[in-house]
C-alpha positions as CSV (number, residue, x, y, z in Angstrom):
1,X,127.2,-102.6,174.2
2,X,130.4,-99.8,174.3
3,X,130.8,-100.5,170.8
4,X,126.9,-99.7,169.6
5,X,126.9,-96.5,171.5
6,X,130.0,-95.3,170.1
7,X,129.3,-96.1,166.7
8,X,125.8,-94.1,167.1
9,X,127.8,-91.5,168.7
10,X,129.7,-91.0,165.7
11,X,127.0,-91.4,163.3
12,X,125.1,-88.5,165.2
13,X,128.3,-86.8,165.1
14,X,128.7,-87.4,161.3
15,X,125.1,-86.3,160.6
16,X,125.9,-82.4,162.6
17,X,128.9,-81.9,160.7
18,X,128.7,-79.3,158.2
19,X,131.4,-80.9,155.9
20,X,129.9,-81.6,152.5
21,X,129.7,-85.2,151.2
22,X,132.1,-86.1,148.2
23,X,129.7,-87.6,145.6
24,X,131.2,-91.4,145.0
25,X,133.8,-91.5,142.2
26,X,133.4,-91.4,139.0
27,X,129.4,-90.6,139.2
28,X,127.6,-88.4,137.3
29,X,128.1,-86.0,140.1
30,X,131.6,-86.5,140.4
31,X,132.2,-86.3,136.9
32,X,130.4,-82.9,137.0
33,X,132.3,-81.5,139.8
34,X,135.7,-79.3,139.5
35,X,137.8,-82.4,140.6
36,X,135.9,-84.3,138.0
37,X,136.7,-81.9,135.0
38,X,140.1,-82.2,136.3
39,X,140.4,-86.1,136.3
40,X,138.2,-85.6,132.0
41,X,141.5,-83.6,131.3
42,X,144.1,-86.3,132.2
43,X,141.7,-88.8,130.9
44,X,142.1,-87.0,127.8
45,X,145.7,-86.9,128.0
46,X,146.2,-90.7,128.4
47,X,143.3,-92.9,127.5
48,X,142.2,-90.6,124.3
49,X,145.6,-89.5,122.9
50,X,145.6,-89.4,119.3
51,X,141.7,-89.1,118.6
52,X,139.8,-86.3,117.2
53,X,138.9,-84.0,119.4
54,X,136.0,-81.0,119.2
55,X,135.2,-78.2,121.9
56,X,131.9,-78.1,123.4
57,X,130.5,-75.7,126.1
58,X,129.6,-77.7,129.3
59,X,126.9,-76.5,131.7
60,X,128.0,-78.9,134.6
61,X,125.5,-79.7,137.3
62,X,128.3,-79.0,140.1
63,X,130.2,-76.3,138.8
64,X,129.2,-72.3,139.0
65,X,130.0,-71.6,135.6
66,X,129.8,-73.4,131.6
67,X,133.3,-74.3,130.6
68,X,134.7,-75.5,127.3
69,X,135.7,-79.2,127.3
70,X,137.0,-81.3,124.3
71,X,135.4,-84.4,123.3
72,X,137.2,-87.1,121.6
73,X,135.2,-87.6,118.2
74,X,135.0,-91.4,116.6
75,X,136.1,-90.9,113.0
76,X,137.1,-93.6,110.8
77,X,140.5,-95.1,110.5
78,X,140.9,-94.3,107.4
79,X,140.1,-90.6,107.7
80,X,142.2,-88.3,106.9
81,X,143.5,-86.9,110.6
82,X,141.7,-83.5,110.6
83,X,138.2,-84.9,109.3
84,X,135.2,-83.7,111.0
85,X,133.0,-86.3,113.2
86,X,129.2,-86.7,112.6
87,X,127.0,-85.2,115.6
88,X,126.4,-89.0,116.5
89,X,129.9,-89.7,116.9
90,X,131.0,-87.2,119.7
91,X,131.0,-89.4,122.8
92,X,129.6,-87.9,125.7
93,X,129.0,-91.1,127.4
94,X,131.7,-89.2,130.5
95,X,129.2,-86.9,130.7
96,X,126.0,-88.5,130.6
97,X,126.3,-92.6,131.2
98,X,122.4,-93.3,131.5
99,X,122.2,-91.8,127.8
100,X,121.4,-88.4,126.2
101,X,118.7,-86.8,124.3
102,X,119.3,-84.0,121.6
103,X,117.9,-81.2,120.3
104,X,119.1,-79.8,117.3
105,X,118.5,-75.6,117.4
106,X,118.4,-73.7,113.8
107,X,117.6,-70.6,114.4
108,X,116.5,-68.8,117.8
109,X,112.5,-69.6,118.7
110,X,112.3,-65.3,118.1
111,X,114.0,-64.8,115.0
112,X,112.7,-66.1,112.0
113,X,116.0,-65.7,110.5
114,X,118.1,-69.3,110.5
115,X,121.4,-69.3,112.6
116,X,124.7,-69.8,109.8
117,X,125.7,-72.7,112.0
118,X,123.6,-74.7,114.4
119,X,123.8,-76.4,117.0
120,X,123.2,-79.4,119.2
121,X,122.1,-79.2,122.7
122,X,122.6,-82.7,124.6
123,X,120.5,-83.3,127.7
124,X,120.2,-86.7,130.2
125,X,118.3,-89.2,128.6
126,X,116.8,-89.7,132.0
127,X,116.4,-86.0,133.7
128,X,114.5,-87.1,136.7
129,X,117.9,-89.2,137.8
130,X,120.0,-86.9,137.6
131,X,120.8,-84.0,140.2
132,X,120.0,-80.3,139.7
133,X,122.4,-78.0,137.2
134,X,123.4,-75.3,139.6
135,X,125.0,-73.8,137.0
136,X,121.4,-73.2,135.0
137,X,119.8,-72.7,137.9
138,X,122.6,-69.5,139.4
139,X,122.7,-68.2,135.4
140,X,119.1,-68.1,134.4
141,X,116.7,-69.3,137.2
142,X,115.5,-72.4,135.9
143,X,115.5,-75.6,137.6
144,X,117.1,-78.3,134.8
145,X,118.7,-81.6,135.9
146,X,121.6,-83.3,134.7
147,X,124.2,-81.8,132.3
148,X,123.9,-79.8,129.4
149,X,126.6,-79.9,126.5
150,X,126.1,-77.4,123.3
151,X,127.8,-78.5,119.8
152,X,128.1,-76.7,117.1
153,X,127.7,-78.1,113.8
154,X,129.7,-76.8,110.7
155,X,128.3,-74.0,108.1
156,X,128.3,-75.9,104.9
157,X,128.0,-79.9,106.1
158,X,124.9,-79.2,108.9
159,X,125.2,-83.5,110.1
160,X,129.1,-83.1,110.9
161,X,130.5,-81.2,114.2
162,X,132.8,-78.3,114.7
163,X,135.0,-76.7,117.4
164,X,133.1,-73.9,120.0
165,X,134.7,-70.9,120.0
166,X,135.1,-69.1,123.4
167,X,134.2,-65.8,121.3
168,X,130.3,-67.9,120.8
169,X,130.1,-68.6,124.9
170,X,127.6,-65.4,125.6
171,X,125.7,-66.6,122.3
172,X,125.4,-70.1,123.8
173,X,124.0,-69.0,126.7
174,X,121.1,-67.0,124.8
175,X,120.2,-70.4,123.3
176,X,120.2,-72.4,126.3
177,X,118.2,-69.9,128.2
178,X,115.4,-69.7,126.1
């Protein structure tokens, strides 16, 4: 009987404290968080040495701000080693493992005007699983779930990725938020 009560005493006890939770390791949550894009760089280091890699800009669901991440690229063996990847080939599975959805943006939904390069905005397959972006929510307002990852394609070959630059980062944001 000792033992129930003081097991319930420390689950009421647990339940008061205002410590938050760690989300379990290597979740989308996790993966989201600042420890998480941590652990995606020495994951990068190690288990995708050698790859192609491409910068996109990350608007994590536990994180206050977007940040720039590389993402290994799948190219072809026999590619020469600075070959460009196809949209497709980017794997974002680290980011989103129930799956992703894209929309492909070519010019903004004011302008009539086409963009010189566009670019891919990659959502959750499966929104209503995934937790709130804070980061959308603190920048613009909106209530979005699950991560949100912007490529940019290249100028003359529209199907194949390039890198982000930080100097785009404000542009970005323009696109995402409308």
């Amino acid at each position: 009987m000792a033992i129930l009560r003081s097991s319930s005493r420390a689950s009421n006890t647990a339940t008061r404290s205002s410590r938050r939770v760690p989300p379990p390791m290597y979740s989308e949550a996790y993966n989201a968080s600042h420890k998480g894009l941590q652990d995606w760089k020495r994951q990068l280091a190690s288990a995708h040495k050698g790859e192609k890699m491409i910068y996109g800009l990350l608007f994590a669901t536990d994180v206050d701000r977007p940040r720039m991440v590389q993402l290994p690229v799948f190219t072809e063996p026999d590619d020469v080693v600075n070959a460009s990847g196809w949209v497709a080939d980017v794997k974002t599975t680290h980011w989103f493992p129930r799956g992703n959805s894209c929309t492909r943006v070519d010019k903004l939904p004011s302008a009539e005007r086409p963009l010189r390069n566009g670019y891919t905005i990659v959502t959750s397959q499966f929104p209503h699983q995934a937790p709130i972006n804070k980061c959308i929510r603190e920048r613009f307002g909106r209530v979005v779930r699950g991560n949100v990852l912007v490529l940019r394609h290249r100028f003359r070959s529209p199907l194949l990725v390039a890198n982000l630059h930080s100097c785009e980062r404000q542009f970005v944001e323009i696109l995402v938020e409308q």
